[in-house]
TORBAPA-333828 format. One line per 3 residues: number of its first residue (from 0); for each residue x, y, z of N, C-alpha, C, O. Coordinates in steps of 0.02 Angstrom, whole numbers. Each point is the difference from the previous one (the first is absolute). Layout:
NUM = X,Y,Z,X,Y,Z,X,Y,Z,X,Y,Z; ...
// end
This chain:
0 = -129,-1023,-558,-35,-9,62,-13,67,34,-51,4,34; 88,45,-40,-1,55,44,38,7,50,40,-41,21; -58,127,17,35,1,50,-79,-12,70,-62,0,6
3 = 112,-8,23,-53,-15,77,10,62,44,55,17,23; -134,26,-9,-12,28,32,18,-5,71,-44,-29,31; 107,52,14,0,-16,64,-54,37,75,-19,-21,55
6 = 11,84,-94,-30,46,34,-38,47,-53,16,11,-58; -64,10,92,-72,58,-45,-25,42,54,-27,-27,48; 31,76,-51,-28,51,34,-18,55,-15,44,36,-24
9 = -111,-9,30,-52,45,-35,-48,29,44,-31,-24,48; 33,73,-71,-66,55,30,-7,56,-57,30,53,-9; -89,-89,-29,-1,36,-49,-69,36,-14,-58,-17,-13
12 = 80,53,20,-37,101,5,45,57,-2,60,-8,9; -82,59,-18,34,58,-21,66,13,74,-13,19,57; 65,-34,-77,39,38,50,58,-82,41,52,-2,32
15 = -102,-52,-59,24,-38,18,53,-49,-21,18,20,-55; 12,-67,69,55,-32,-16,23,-70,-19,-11,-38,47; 38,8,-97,23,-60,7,40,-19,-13,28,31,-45
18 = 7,-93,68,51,-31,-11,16,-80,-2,-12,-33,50; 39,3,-108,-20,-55,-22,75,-35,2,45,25,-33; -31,-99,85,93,-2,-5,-14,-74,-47,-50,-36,-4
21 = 122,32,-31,13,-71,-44,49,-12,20,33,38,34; -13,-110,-54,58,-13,24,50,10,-69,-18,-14,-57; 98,46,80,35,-13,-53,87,-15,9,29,8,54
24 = -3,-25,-100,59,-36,37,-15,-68,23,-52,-32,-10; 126,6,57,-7,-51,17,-37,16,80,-45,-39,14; 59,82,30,-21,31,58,-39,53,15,-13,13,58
27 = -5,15,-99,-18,63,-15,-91,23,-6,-47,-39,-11; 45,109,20,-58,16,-9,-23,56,-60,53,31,-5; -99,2,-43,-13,44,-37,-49,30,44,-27,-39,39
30 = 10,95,-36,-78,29,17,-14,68,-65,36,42,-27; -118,-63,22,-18,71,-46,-23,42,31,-42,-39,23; 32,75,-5,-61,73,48,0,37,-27,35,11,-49
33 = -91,35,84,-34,72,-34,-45,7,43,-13,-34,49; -27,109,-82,-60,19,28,-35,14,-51,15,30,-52; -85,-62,77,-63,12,-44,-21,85,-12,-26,28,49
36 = 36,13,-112,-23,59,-5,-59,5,-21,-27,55,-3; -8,-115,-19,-72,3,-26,-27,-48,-8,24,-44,-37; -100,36,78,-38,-62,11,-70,16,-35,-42,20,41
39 = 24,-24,-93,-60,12,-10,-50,-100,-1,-14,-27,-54; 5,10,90,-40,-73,-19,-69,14,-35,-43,41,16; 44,-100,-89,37,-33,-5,20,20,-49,-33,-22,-47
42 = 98,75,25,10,2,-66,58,32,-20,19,0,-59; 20,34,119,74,33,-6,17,-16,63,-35,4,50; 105,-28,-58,51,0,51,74,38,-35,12,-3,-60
45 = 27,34,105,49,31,-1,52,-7,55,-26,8,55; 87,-19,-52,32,-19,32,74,32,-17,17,11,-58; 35,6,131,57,0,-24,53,-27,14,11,-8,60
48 = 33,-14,-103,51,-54,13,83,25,8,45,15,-39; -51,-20,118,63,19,29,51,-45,14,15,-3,60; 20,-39,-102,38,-53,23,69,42,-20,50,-28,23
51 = -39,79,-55,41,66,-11,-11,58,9,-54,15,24; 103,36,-42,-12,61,-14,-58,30,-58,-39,48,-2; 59,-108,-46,-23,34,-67,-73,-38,-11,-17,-20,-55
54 = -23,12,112,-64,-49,-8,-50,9,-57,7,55,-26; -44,-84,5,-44,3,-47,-57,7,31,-2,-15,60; -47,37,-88,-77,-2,35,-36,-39,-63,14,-4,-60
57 = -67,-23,100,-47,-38,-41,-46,7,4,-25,13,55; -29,-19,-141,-70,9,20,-25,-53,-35,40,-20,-43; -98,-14,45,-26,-64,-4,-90,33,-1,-28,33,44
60 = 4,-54,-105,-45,6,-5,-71,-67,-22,4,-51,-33; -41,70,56,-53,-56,-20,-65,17,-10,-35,22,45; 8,-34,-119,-39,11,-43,-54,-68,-31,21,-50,-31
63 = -74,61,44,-63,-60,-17,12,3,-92,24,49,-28; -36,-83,8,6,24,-63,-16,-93,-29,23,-57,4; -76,94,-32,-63,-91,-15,7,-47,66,26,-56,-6
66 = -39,69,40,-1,-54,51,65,-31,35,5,-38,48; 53,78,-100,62,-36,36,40,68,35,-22,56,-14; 94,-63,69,2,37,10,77,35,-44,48,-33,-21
69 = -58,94,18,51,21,-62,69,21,72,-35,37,36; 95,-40,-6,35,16,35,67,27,-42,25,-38,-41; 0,97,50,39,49,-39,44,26,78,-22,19,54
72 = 102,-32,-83,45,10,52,48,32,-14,19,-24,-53; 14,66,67,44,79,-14,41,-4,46,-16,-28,53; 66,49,-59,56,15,33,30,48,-19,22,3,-57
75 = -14,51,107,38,71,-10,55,18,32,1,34,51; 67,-68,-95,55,21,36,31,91,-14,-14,37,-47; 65,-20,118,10,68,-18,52,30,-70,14,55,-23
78 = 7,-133,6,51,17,-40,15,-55,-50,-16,-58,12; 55,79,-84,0,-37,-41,49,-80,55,-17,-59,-3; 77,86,47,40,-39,27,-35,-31,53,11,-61,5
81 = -53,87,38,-57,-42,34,-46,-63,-23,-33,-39,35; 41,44,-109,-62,-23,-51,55,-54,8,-10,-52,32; 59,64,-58,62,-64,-43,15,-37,53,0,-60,-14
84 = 15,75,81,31,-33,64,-77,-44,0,12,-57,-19; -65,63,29,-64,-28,27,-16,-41,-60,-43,-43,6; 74,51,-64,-40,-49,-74,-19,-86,23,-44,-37,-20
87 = 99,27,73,-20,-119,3,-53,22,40,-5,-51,35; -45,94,-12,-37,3,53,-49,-19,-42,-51,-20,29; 49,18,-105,-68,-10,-55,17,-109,-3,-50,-32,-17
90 = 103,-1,29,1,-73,-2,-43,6,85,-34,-49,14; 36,87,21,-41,-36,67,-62,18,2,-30,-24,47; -5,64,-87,-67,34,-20,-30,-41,-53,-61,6,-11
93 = 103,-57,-28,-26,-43,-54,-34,-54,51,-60,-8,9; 118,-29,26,9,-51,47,-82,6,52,-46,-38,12; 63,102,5,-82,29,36,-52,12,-35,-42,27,36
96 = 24,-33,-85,-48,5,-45,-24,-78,-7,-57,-17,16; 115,-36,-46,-23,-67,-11,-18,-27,61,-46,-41,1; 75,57,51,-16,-20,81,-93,13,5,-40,-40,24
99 = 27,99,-51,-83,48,16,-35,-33,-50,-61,-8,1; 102,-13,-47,-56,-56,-61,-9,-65,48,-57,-9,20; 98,-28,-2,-18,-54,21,-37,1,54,-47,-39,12
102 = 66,84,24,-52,2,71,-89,30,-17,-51,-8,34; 60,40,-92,-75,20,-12,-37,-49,-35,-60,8,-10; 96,-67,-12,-38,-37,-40,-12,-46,57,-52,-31,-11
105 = 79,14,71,-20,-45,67,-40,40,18,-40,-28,37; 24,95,-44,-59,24,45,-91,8,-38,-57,2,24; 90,1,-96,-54,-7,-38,-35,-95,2,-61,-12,-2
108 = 110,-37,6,-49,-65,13,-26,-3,62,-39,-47,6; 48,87,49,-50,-11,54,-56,22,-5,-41,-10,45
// end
C-alpha cells in the first residue's frame, strides 16, 4: 500500500527548499529536506538531501527519446559509508517509481 504523505513542501528553483514528512512508528514522524541546486525546466533537477551529515545529492534527468520520456536518476553520496547507511532508500525509490507508473497511466486515459 505505501507510506502516506503527511506533509509536502516545495519551492522549487535554484536556492530553494523542500521538505516532505511520513509517518513512522506507532506516533511518530520521518521528514526528507534539501535544497534545490539546479532547476533547469524541463529537463534537470538537482537536489540535496539533508536528513544527515553525510547527505547525498541528486540529479534526475529527462530526455524525449521517440516520443517517450527517457528519466535517469543518480545519487552522489560523499562516501563509500554514506552509500551503505542510505542503500533501503533504493526499496522507497522502487515503491516511487510503481506509484509514477500508475498515476501516469490515469493521466494518459483522460
Amino acid at each position: 500500500m505505501g507510506m502516506e504523505l503527511l506533509s509536502c513542501e516545495q519551492d522549487v528553483g535554484v536556492g530553494g527548499a523542500y521538505r516532505f514528512v511520513f509517518p513512522h512508528g506507532a506516533s511518530g514522524t520521518m521528514a526528507f529536506h534539501g535544497k534545490y541546486l539546479e532547476v533547469v525546466a524541463p529537463s534537470l533537477l538537482v537536489w540535496t538531501n539533508e536528513e544527515g551529515a553525510d547527505g547525498s545529492v541528486t540529479t534526475v534527468t529527462f530526455e524525449e527519446q521517440g516520443g517517450k520520456t527517457l528519466l535517469v536518476m543518480n545519487e552522489r553520496y560523499p562516501s563509500k559509508d554514506a552509500f551503505e547507511a542510505g542503500a533501503g532508500a533504493a526499496d522507497g525509490l522502487s515503491e516511487s517509481f510503481g506509484q509514477l507508473d500508475e498515476l501516469l497511466v490515469t493521466l494518459i486515459r483522460q
